[in-house]
VMD Tcl script that draws the C-alpha trace (Angstrom):
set ca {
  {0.00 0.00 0.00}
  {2.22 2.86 1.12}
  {3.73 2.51 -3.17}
  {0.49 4.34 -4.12}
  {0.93 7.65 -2.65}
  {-1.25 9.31 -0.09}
  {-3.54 11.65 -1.65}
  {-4.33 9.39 -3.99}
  {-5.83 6.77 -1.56}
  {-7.33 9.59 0.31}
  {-9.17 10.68 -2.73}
  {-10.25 6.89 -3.50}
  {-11.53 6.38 0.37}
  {-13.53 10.09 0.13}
  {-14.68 9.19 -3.74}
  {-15.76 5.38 -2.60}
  {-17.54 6.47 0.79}
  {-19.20 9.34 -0.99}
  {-20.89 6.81 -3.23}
  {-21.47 4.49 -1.11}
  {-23.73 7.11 0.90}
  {-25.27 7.90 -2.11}
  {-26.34 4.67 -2.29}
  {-27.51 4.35 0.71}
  {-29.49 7.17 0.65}
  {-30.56 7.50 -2.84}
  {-32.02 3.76 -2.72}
  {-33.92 4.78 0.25}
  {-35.34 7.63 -0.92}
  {-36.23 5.77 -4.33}
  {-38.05 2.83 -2.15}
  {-39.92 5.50 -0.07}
  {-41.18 6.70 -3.29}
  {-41.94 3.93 -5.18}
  {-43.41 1.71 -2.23}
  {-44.40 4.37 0.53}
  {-47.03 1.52 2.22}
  {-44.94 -1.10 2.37}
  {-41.09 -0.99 5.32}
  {-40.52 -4.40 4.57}
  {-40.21 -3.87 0.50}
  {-38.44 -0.70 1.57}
  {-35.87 -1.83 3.69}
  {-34.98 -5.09 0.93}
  {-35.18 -2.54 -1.91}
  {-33.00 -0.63 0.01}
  {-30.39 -3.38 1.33}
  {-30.26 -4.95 -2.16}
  {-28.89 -1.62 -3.71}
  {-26.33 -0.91 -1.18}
  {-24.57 -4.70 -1.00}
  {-24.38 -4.56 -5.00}
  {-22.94 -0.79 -4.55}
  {-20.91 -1.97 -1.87}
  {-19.15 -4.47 -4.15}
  {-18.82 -2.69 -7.00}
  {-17.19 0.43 -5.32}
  {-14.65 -2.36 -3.66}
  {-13.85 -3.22 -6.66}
  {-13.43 0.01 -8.18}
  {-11.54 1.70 -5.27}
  {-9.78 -1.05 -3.81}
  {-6.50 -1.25 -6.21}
  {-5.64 2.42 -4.94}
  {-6.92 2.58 -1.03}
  {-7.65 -0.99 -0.25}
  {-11.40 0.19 -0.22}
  {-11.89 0.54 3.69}
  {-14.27 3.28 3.37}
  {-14.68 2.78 7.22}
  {-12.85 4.17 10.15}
  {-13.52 1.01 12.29}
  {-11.87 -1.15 9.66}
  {-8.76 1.51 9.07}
  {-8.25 1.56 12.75}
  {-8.15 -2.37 12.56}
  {-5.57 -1.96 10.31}
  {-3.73 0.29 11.71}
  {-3.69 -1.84 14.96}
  {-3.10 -5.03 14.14}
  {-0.48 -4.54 11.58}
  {1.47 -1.65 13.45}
  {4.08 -4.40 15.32}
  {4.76 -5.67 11.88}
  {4.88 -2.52 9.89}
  {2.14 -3.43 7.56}
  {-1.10 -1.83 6.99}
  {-1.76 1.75 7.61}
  {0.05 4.18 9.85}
  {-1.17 6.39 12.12}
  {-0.91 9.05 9.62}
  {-2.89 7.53 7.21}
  {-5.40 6.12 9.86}
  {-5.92 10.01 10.44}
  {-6.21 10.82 6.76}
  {-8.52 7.76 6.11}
  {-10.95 9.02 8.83}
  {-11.70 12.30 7.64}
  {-12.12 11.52 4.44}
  {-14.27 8.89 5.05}
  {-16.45 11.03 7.17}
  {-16.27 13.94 4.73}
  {-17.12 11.65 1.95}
  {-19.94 10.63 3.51}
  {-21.43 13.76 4.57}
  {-20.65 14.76 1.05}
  {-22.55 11.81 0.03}
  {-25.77 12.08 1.61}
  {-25.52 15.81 -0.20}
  {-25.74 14.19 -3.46}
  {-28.66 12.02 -2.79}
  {-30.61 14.50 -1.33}
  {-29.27 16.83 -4.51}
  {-30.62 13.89 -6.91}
  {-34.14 13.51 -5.45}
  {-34.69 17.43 -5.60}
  {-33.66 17.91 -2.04}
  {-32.30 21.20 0.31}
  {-28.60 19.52 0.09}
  {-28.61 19.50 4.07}
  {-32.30 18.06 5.32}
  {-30.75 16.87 9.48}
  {-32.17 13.99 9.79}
  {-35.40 13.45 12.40}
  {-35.61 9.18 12.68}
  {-34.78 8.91 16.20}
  {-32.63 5.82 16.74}
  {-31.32 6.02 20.40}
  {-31.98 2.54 21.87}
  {-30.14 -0.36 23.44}
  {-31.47 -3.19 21.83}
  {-30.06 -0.87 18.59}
  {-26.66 -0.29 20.11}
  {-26.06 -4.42 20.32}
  {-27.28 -4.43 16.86}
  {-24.46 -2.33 15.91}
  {-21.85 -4.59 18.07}
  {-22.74 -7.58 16.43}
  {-22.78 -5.43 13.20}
  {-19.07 -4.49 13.44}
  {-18.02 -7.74 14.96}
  {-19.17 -9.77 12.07}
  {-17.75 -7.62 9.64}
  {-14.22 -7.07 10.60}
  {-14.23 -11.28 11.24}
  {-15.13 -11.65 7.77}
  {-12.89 -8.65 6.50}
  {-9.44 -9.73 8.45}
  {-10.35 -13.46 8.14}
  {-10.25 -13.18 4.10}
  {-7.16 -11.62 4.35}
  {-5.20 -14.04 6.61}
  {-6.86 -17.15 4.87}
  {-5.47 -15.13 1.46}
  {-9.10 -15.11 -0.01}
  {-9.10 -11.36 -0.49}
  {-10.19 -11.21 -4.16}
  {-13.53 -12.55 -3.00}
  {-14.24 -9.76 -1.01}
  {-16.49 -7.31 -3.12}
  {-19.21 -10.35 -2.92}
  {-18.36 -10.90 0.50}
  {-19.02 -7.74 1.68}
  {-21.97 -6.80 -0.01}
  {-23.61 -9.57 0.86}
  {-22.56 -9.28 4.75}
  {-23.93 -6.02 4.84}
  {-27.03 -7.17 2.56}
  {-27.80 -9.39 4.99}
  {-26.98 -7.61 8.20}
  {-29.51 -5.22 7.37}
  {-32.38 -8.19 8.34}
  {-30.49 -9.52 11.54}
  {-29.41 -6.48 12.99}
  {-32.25 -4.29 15.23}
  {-30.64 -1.67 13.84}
  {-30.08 -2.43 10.35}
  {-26.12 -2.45 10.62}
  {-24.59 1.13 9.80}
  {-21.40 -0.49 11.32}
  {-19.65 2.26 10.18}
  {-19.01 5.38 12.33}
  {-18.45 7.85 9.39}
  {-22.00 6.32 7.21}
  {-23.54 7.02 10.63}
  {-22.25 10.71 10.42}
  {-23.04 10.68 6.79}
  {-26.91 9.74 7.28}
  {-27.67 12.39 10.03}
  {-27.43 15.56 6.93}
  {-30.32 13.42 5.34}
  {-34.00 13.57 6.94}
  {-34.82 10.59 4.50}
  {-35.81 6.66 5.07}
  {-31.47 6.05 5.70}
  {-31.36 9.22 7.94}
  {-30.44 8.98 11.55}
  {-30.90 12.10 14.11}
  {-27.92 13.95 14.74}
  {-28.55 13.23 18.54}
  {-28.52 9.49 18.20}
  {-25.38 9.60 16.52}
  {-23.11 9.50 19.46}
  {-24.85 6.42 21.03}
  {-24.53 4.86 17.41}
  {-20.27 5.22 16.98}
  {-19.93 4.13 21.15}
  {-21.29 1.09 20.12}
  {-19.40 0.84 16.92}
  {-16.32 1.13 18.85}
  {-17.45 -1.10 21.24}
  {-17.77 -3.72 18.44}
  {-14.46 -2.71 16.91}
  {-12.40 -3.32 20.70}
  {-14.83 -6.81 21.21}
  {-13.82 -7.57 17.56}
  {-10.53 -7.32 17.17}
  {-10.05 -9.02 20.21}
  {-12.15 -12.61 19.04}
  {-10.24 -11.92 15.73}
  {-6.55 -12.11 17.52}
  {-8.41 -15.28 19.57}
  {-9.21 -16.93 16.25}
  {-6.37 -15.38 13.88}
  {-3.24 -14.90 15.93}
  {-0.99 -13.62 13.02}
  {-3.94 -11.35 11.14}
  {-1.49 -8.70 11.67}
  {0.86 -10.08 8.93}
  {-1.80 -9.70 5.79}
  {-3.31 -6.36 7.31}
  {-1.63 -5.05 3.36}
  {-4.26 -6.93 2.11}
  {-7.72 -5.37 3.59}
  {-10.20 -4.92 2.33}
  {-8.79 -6.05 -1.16}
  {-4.75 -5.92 -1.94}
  {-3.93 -2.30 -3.25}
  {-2.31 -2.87 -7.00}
  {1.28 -2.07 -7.22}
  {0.47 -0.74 -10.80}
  {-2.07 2.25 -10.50}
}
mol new
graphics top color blue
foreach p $ca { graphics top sphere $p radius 0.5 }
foreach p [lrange $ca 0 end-1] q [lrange $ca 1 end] { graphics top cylinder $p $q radius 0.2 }
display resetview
């Protein structure tokens, strides 16, 4: 990774999470519209366009940035490969964070652009619960396991499907539909859409995300002792040739 310089895979992490927001939103807006009487078809609408998003912007990004387009799985990086002197440094943790969380803010901006929107509409869905706070631990648990456990079994290149249909799927076994992602979360409070989340149940949202990034990195050292040695390779292996 650190052959493909900086900016570059700071501009592929704010590009990727950008339209991965967009997706987000812009699929929930779309199923709001087209089926307003009906959550259920809303919510598989909506899950179906974001895992096929989700994999096709890993496979777009991924060659430059790796295609994290998630603090909790940078900072996985960054801490599991840091003894070894692979994976991101602190540096680029810190880069990959903001624009991550920039890209998604800008994201939810476009979709609410693209459906005729004010570009900022805060968001009013109150989610400030428990029962959705576990939902997001098991959310984030999950998907590092999967995420690090590709890479140390050397089964990256699967992971566009892998992912997307993780995160297709967490959005039915999760109370809380699996953001599992603590800049998305940010993202989704500028949009007062069917995706949105209120700005005041954000910070209940990313303790729990955190939460499930200490519990999961912890059952992912239990299970993968050495993950640290193929943290290059998450969430796909950067090309040398970009």
């Amino acid at each position: 990774m650190p052959t493909i310089t900086l900016w570059r895979r700071l501009l592929a992490e704010f590009l990727g999470t950008a339209l991965l927001v967009t997706a987000v939103v812009g699929s929930g807006i779309m199923a709001a519209t087209l089926s307003p009487n009906d959550i259920g078809l809303q919510l598989l609408q909506n899950s179906v366009a974001t895992a096929f998003a989700l994999g096709a912007l890993i496979l777009t990004f991924g060659p430059v940035s790796g295609a994290h387009f998630n603090p909790l799985v940078s900072a996985a990086d960054w801490f599991l490969g840091r003894r070894l002197g692979t994976g991101l440094t602190i540096k680029d943790l810190a880069g990959y964070a903001v624009a991550q969380t920039t890209g998604a803010i800008a994201g939810s901006i476009l979709a609410n652009l693209m459906f005729d929107l004010a570009p900022v509409t805060l968001s009013t869905k109150d989610r400030a619960a428990g029962h959705l706070w576990l939902g997001e631990i098991v959310a984030v648990v999950g998907l590092l396991l999967l995420i690090f456990a590709l890479g140390r079994s050397r089964r990256a290149s699967v992971a566009p499907a892998a992912v997307g249909a993780y995160i297709g799927a967490a959005y039915w076994f999760t109370s809380s539909t699996s953001f599992a992602n603590p800049a998305v979360t940010v993202g989704r409070a500028f949009t007062d859409t069917f995706a949105g989340i209120a700005p005041a149940s954000v910070p209940g949202f990313v303790i729990a995300q955190i939460a499930g990034l200490i519990l999961g990195v912890e059952v992912l050292l239990a299970l993968y002792p050495t993950a640290g040695e193929t943290a290059d390779d998450i969430v796909v292996e950067p090309s040398r040739a970009v």
